[in-house]
Biopython code that builds the backbone (N, CA, C, O; Angstrom):
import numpy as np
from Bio.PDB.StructureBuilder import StructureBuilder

atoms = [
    (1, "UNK", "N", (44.194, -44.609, -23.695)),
    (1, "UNK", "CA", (43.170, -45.388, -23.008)),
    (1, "UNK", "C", (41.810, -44.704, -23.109)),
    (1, "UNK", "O", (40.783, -45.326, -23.377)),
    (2, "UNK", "N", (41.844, -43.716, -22.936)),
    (2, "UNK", "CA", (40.473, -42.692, -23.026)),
    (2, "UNK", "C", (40.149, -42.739, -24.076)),
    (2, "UNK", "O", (38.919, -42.704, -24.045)),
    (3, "UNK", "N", (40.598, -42.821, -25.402)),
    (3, "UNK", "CA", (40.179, -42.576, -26.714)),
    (3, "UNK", "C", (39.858, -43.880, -27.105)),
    (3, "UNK", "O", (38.784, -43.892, -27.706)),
    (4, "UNK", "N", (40.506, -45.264, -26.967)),
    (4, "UNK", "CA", (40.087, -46.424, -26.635)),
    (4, "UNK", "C", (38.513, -46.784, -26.067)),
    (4, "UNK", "O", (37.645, -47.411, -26.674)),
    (5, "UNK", "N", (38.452, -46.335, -25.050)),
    (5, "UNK", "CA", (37.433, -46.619, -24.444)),
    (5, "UNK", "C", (36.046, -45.719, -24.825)),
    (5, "UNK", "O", (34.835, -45.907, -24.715)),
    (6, "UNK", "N", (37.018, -44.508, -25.395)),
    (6, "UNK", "CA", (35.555, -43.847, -25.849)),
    (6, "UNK", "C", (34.758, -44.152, -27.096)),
    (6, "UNK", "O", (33.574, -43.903, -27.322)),
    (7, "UNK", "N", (35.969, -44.948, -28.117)),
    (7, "UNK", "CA", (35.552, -45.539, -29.335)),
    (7, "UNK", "C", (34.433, -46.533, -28.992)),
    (7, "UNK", "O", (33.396, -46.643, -29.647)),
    (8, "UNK", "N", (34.761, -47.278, -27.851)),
    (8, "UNK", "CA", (34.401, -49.012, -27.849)),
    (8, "UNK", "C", (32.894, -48.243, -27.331)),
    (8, "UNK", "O", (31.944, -48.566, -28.043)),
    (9, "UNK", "N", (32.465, -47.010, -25.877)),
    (9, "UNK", "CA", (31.348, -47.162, -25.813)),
    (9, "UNK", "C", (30.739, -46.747, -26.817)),
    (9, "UNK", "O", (30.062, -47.714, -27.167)),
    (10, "UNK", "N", (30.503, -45.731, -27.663)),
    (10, "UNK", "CA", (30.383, -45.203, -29.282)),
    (10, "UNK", "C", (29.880, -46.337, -29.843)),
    (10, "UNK", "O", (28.706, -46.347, -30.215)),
    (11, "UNK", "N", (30.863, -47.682, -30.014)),
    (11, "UNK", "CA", (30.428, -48.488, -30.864)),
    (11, "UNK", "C", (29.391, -49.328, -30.446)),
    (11, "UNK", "O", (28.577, -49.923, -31.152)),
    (12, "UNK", "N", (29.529, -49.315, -28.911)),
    (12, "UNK", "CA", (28.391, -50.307, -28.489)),
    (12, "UNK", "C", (27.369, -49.565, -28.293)),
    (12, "UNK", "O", (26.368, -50.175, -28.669)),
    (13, "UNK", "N", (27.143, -48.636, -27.925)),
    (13, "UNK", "CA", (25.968, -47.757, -28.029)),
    (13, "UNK", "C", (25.263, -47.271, -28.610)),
    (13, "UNK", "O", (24.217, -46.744, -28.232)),
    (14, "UNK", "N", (25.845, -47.374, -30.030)),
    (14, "UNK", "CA", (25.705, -47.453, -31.724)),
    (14, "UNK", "C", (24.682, -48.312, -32.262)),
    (14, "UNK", "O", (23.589, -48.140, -32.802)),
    (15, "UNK", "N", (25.681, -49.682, -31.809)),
    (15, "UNK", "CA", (24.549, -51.146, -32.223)),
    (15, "UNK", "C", (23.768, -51.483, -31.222)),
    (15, "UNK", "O", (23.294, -52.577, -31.529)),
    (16, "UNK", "N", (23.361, -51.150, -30.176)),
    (16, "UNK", "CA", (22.779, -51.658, -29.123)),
    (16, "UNK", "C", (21.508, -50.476, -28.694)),
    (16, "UNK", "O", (20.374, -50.933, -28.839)),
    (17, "UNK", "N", (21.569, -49.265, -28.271)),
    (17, "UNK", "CA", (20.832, -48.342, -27.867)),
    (17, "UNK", "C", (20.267, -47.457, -29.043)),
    (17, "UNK", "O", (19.151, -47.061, -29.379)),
    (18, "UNK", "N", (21.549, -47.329, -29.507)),
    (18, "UNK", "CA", (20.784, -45.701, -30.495)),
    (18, "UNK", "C", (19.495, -46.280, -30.968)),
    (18, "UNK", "O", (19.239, -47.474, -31.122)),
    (19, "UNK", "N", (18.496, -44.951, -31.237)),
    (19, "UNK", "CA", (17.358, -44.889, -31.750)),
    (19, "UNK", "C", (17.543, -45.077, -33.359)),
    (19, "UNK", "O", (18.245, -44.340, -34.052)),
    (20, "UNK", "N", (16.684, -46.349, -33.902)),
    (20, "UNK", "CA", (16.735, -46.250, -35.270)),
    (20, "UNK", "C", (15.369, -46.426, -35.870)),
    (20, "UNK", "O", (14.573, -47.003, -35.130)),
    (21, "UNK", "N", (14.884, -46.026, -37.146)),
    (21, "UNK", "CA", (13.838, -45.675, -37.876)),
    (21, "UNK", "C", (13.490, -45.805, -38.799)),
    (21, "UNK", "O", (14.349, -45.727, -39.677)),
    (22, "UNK", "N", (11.889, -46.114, -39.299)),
    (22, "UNK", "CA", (12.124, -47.101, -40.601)),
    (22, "UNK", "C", (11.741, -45.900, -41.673)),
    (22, "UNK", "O", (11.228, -44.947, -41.084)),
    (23, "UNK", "N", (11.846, -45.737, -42.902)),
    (23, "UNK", "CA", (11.042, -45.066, -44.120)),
    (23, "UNK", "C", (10.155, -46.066, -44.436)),
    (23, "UNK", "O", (10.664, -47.186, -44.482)),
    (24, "UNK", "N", (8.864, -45.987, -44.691)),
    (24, "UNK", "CA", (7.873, -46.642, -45.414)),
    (24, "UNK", "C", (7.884, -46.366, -47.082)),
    (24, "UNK", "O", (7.356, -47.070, -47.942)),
    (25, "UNK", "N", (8.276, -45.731, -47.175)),
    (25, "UNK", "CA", (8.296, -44.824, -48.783)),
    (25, "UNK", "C", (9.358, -45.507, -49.386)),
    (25, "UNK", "O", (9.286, -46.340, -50.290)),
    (26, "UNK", "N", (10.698, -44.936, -48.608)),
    (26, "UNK", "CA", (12.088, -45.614, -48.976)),
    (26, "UNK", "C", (12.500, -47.402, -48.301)),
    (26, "UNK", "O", (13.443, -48.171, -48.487)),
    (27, "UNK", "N", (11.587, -47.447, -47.708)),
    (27, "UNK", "CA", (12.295, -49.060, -47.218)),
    (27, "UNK", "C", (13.704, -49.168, -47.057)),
    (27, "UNK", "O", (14.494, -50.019, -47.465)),
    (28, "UNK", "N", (13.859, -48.150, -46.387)),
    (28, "UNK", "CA", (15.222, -47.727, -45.741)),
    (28, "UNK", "C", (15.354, -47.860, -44.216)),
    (28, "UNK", "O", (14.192, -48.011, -43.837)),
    (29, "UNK", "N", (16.120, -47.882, -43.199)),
    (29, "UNK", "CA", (16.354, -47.583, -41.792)),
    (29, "UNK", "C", (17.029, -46.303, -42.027)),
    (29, "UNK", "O", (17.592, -45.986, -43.075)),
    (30, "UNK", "N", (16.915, -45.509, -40.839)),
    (30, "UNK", "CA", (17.727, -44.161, -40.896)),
    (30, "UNK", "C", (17.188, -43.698, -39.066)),
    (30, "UNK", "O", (16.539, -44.020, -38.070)),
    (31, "UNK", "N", (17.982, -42.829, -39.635)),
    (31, "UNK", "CA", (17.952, -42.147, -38.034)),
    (31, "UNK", "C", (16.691, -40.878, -37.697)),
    (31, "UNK", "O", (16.161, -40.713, -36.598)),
    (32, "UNK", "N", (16.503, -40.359, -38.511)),
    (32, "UNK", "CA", (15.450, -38.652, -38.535)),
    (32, "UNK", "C", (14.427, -39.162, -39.106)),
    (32, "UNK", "O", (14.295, -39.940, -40.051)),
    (33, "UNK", "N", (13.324, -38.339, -38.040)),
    (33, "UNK", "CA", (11.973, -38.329, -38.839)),
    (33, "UNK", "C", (11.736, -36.532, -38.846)),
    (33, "UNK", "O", (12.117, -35.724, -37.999)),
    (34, "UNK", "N", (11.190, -36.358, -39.756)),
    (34, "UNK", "CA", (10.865, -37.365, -40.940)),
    (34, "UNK", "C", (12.518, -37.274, -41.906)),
    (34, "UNK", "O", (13.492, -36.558, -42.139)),
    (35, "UNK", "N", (11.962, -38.430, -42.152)),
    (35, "UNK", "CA", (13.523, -39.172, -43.382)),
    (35, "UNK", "C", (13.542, -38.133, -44.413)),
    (35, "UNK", "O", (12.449, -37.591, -44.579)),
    (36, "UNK", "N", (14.375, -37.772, -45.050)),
    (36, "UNK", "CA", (15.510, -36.563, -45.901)),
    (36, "UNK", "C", (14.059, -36.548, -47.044)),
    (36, "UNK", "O", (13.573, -35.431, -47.228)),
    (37, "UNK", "N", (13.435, -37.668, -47.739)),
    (37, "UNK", "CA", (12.853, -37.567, -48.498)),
    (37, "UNK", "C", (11.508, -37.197, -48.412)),
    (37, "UNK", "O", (10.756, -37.001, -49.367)),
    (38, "UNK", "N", (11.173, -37.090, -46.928)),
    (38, "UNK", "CA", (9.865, -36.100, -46.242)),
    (38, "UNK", "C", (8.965, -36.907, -45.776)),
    (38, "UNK", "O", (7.951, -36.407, -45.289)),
    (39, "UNK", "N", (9.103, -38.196, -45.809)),
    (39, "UNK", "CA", (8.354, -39.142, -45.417)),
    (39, "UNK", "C", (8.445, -39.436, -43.976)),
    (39, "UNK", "O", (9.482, -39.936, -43.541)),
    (40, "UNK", "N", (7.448, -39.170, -43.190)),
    (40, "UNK", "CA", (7.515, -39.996, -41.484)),
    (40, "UNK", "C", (7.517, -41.018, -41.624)),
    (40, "UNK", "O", (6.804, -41.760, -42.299)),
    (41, "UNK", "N", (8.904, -41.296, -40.550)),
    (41, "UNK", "CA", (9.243, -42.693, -39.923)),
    (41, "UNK", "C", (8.429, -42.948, -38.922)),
    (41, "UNK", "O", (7.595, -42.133, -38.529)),
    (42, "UNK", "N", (8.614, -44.206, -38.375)),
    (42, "UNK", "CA", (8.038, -44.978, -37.496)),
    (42, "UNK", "C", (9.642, -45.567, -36.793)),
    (42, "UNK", "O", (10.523, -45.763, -37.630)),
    (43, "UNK", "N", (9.959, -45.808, -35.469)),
    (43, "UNK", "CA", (10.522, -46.166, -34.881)),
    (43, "UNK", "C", (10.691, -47.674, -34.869)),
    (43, "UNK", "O", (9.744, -48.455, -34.782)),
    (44, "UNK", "N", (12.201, -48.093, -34.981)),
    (44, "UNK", "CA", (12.419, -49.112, -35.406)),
    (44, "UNK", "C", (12.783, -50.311, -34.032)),
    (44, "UNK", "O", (12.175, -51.324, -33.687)),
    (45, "UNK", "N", (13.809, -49.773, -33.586)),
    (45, "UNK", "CA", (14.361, -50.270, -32.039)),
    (45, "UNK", "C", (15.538, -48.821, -31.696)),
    (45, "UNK", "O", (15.848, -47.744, -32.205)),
    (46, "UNK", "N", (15.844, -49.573, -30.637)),
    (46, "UNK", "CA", (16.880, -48.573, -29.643)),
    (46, "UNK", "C", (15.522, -47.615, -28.993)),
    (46, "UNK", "O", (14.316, -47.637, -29.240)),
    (47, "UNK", "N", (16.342, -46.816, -28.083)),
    (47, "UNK", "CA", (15.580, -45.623, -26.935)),
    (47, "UNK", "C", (15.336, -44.334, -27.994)),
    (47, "UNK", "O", (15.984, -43.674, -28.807)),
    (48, "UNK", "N", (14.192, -44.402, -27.534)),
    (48, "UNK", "CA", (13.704, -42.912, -27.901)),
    (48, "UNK", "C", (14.404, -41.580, -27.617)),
    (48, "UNK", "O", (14.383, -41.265, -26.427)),
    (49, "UNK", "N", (15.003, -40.749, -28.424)),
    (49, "UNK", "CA", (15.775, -39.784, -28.168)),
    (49, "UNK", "C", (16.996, -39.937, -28.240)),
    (49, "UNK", "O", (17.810, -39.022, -28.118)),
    (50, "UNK", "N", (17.320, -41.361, -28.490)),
    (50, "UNK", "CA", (18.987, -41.414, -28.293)),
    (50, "UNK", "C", (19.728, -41.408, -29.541)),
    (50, "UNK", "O", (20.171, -42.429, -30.067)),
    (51, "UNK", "N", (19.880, -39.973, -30.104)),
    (51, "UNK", "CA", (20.340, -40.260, -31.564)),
    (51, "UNK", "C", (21.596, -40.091, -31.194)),
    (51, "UNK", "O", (22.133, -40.009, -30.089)),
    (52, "UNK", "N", (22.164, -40.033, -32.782)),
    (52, "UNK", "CA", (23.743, -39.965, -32.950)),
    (52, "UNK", "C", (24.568, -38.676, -31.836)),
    (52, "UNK", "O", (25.495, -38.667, -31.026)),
    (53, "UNK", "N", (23.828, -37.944, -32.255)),
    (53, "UNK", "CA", (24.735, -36.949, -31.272)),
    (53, "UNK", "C", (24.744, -36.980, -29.352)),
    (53, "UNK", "O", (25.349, -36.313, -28.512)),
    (54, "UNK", "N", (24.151, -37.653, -29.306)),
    (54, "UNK", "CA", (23.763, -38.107, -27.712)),
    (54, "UNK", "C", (24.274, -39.225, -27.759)),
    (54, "UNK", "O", (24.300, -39.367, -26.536)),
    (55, "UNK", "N", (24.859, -40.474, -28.263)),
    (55, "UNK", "CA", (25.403, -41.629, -28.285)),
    (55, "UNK", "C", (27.341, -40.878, -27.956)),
    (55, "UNK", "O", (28.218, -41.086, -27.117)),
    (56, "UNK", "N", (27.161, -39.836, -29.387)),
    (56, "UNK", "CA", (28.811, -39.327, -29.278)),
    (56, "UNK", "C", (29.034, -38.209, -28.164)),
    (56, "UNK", "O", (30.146, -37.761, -27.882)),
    (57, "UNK", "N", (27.698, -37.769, -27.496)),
    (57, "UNK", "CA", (28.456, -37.200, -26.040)),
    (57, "UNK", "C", (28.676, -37.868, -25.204)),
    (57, "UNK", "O", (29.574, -37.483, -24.456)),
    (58, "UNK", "N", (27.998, -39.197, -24.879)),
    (58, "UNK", "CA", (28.187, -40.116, -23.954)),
    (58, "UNK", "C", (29.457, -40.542, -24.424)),
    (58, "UNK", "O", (30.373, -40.458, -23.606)),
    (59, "UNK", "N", (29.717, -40.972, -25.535)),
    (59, "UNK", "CA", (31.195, -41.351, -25.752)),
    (59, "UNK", "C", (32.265, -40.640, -25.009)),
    (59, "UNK", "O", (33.111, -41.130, -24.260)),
    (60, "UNK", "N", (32.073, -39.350, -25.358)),
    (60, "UNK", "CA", (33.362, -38.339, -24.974)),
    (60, "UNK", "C", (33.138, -38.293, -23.666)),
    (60, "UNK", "O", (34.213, -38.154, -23.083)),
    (61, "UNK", "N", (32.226, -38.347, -22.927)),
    (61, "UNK", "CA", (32.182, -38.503, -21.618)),
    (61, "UNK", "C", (33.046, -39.595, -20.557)),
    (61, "UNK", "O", (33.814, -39.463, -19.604)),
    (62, "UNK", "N", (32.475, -40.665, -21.273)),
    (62, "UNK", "CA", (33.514, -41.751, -21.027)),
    (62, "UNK", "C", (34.439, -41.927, -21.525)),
    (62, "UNK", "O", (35.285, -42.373, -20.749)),
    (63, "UNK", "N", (34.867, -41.768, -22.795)),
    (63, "UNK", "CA", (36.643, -41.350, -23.115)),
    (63, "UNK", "C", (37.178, -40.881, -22.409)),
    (63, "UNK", "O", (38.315, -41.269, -22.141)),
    (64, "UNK", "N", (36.377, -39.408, -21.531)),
    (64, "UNK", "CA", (37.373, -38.470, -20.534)),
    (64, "UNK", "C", (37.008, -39.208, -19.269)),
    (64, "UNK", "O", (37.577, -40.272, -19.513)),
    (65, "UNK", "N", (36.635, -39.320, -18.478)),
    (65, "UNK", "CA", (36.392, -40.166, -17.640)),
    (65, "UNK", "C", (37.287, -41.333, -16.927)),
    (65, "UNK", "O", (37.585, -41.517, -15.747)),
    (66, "UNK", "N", (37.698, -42.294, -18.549)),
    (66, "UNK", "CA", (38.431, -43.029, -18.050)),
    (66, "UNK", "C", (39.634, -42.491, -18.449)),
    (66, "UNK", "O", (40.453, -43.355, -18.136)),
    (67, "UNK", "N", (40.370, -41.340, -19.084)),
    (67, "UNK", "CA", (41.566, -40.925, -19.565)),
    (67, "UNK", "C", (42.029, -40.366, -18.006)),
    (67, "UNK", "O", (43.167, -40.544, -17.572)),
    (68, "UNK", "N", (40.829, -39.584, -17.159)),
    (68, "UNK", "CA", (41.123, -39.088, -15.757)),
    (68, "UNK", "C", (41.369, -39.890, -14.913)),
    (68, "UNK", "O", (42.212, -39.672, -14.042)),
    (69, "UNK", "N", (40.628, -41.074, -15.001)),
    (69, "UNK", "CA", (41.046, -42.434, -14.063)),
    (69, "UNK", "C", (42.290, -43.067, -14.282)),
    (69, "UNK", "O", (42.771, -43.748, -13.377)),
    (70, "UNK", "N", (42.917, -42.924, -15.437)),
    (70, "UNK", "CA", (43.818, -43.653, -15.655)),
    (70, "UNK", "C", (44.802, -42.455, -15.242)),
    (70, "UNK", "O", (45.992, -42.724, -15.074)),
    (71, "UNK", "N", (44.452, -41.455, -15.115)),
    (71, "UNK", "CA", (45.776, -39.960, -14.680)),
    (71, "UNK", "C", (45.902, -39.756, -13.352)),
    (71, "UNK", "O", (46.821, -39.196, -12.755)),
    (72, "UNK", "N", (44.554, -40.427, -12.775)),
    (72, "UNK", "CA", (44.676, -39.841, -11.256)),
    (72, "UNK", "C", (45.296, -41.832, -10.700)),
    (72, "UNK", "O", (45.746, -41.991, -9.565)),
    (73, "UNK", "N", (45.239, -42.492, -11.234)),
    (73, "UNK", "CA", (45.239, -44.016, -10.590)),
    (73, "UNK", "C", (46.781, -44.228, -11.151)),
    (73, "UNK", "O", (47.385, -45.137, -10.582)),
    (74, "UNK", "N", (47.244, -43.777, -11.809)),
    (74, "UNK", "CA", (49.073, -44.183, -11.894)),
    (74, "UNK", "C", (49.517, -42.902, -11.329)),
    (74, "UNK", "O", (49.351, -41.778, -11.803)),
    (75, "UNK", "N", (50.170, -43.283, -10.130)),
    (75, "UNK", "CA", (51.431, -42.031, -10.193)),
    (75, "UNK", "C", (52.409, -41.480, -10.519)),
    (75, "UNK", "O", (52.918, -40.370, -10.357)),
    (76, "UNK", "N", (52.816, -43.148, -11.422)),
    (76, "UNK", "CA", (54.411, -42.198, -12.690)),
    (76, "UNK", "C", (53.811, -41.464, -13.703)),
    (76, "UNK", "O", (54.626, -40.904, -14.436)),
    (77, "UNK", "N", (52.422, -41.258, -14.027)),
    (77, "UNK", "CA", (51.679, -40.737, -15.278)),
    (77, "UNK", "C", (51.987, -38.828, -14.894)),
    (77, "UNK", "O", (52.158, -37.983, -15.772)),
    (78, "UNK", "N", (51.984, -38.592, -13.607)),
    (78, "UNK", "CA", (51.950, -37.264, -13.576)),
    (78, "UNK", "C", (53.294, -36.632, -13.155)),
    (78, "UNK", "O", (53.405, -35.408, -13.084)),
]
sb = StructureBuilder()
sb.init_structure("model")
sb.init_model(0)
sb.init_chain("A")
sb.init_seg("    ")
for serial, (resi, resn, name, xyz) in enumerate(atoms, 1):
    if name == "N":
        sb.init_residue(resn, " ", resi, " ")
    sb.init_atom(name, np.array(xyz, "f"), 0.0, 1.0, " ", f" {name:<3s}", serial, name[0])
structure = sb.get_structure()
């Protein structure tokens, strides 16, 4: 259930929040400025600051979260 749930917020937090970014050079979206090829991005949509690795701690957060809810809320589980 935890690993379940930590996928699904991951994925929605993915397409919905994360911060994404355009290349002008490459006419690419990407995540880093400046983009691999040295060119500054400009911000595309999603929150400022919310890259990949802050999307996948919130994940694991709520993976564990609800893996504890589901350990402390059944009592044949323990």
């Amino acid at each position: 259930a935890g690993g379940f749930g930590g996928a699904l917020i991951d994925s929605l937090l993915g397409a919905t929040l994360q911060e994404r970014r355009w290349c002008p050079a490459c006419e690419r979206e990407c995540e880093t400025d400046p983009h691999r090829c040295g060119t500054a991005t400009v911000p595309r949509r999603g929150l400022r600051g919310l890259n990949n690795d802050a999307v996948n701690f919130a994940a694991t957060l709520s993976g564990a979260g609800l893996a504890a809810a589901v350990w402390f809320a059944l009592p044949g589980v323990r």
